[in-house]
C-alpha positions as CSV (number, residue, x, y, z in Angstrom):
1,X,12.9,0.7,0.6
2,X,13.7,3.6,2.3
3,X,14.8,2.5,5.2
4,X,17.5,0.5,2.7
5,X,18.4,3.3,1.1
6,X,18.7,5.2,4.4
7,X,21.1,2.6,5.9
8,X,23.3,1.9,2.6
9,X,21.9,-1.7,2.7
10,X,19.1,-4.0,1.0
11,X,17.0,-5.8,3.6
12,X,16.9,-9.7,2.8
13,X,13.4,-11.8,2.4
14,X,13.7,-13.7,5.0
15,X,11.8,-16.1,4.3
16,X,12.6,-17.2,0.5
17,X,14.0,-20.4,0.1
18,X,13.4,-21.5,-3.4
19,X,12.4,-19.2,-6.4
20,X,9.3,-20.7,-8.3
21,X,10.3,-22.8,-11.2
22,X,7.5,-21.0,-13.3
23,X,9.4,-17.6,-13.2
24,X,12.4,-18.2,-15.9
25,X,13.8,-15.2,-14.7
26,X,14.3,-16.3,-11.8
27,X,15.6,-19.6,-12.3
28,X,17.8,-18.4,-15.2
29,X,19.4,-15.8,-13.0
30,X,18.6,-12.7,-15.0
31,X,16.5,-11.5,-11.5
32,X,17.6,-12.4,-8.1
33,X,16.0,-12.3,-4.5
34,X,18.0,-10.5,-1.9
35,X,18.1,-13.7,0.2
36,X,21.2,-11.8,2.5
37,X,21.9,-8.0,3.1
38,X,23.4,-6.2,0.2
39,X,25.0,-2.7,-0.2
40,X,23.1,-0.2,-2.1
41,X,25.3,0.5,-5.0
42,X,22.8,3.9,-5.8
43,X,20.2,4.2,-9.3
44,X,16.8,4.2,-8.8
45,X,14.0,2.3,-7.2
46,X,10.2,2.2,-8.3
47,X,7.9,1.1,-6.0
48,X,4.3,0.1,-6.5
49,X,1.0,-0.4,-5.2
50,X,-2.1,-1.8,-6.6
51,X,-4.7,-1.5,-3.6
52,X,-8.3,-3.6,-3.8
53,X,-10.0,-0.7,-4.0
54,X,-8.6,0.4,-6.9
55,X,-5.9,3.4,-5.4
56,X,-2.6,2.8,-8.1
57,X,1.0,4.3,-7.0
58,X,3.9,4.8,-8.3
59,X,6.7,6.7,-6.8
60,X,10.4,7.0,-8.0
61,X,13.1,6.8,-4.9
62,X,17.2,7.4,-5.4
63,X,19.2,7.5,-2.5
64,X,20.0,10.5,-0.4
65,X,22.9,12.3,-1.2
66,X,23.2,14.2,1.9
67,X,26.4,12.6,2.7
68,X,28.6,14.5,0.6
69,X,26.6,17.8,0.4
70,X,27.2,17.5,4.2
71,X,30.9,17.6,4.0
72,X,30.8,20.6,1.0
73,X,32.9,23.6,2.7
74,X,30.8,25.7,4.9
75,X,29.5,28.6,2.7
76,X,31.1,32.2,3.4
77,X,27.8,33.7,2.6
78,X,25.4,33.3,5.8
79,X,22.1,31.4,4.4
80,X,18.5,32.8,5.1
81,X,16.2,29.9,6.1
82,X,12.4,30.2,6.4
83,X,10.5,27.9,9.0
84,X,6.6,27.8,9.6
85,X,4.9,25.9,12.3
86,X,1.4,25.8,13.9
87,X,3.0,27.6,17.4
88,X,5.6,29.8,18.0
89,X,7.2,27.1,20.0
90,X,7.2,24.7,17.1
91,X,9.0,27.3,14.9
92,X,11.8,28.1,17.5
93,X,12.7,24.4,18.0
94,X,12.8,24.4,13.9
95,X,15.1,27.2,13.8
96,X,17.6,26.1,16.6
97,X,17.7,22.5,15.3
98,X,18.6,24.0,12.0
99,X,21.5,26.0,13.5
100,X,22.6,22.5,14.9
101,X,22.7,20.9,10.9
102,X,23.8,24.0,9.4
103,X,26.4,22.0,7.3
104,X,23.1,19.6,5.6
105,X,22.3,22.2,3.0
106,X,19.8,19.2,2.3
107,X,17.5,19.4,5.5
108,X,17.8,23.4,5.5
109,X,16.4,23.6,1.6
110,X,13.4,21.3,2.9
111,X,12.8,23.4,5.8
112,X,12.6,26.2,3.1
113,X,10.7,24.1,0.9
114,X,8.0,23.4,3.8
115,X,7.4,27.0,4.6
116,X,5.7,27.9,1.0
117,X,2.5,26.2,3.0
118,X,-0.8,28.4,3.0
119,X,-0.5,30.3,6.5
120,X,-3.7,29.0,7.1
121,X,-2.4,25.7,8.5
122,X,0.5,26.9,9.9
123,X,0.4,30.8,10.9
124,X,3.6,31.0,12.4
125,X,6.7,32.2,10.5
126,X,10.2,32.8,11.2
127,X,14.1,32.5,9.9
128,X,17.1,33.0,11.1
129,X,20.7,33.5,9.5
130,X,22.4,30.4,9.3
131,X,26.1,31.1,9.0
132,X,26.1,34.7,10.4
133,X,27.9,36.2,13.1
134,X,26.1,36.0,16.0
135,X,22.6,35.1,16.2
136,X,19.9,36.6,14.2
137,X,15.8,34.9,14.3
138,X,12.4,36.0,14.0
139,X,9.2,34.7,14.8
140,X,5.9,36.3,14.1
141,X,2.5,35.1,13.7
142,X,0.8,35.8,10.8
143,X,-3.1,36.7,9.6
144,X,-4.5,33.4,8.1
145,X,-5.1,33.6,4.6
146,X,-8.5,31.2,3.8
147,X,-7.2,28.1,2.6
148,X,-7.8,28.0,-1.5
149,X,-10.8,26.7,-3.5
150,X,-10.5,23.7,-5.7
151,X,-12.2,22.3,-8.3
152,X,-11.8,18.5,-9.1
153,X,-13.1,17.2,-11.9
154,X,-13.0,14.0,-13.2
């Protein structure tokens, strides 16, 4: 599914021939198997699993819009992104790909996002202006924190 939604295009079943004449849905025409590659016209998709050992999920998918955020004007304002990795290495190669998809406000708020971790798992930290004259990054290590302690229940 993602991969469709990724590519603009639903995936066919490649190997459906006939729909079973005990599904009326089916045979009536109110549900229909991609059988040849379709565009993906946008909505939602659920997908589900139901494993044997008894693990249920759910997860809600829409396509990516990142298309036309990535052709919005280039902001006047430069943008402070955040980046965390395990090395310092790691969170220089974040911040210079960054620079290279400034215009995918998209991939720079998940960057963002991703750096909320506990710096336990990954003590180093950086940013950089995106947008600014010239170039302006940092990248320290910082103390670990101990990771929290939960409590699960059930």
């Amino acid at each position: 599914v993602v991969l469709s939604l990724e590519h603009g295009v639903w995936a066919p079943n490649i190997h459906f021939h006939d729909p079973n004449p005990d599904i009326p849905a089916l045979t009536d025409g109110r549900v229909r198997v991609v059988s040849e590659p379709i565009p993906v016209r946008g909505g939602i998709v659920g997908v589900n699993s139901f494993g044997f050992g008894g693990s249920n999920v759910h997860v809600i998918l829409r396509p990516h819009g990142s298309k036309s955020l990535a052709q919005a004007a280039e902001p006047s304002v430069p943008r402070l992104l955040q980046a965390c990795g395990r090395t310092e290495e790691a969170v220089t190669s974040l911040l210079k790909n960054a620079q290279q998809h400034k215009d995918n406000p998209s991939y720079l708020s998940l960057l963002n996002e991703v750096s909320g971790v506990p710096t336990a798992s990954m003590p180093y930290r950086g940013y950089a202006l995106i947008g600014a004259q010239g170039e302006l990054t940092e990248v320290q290590q910082t103390q670990p924190t101990p990771r929290p302690l939960w409590f699960i229940c059930s």
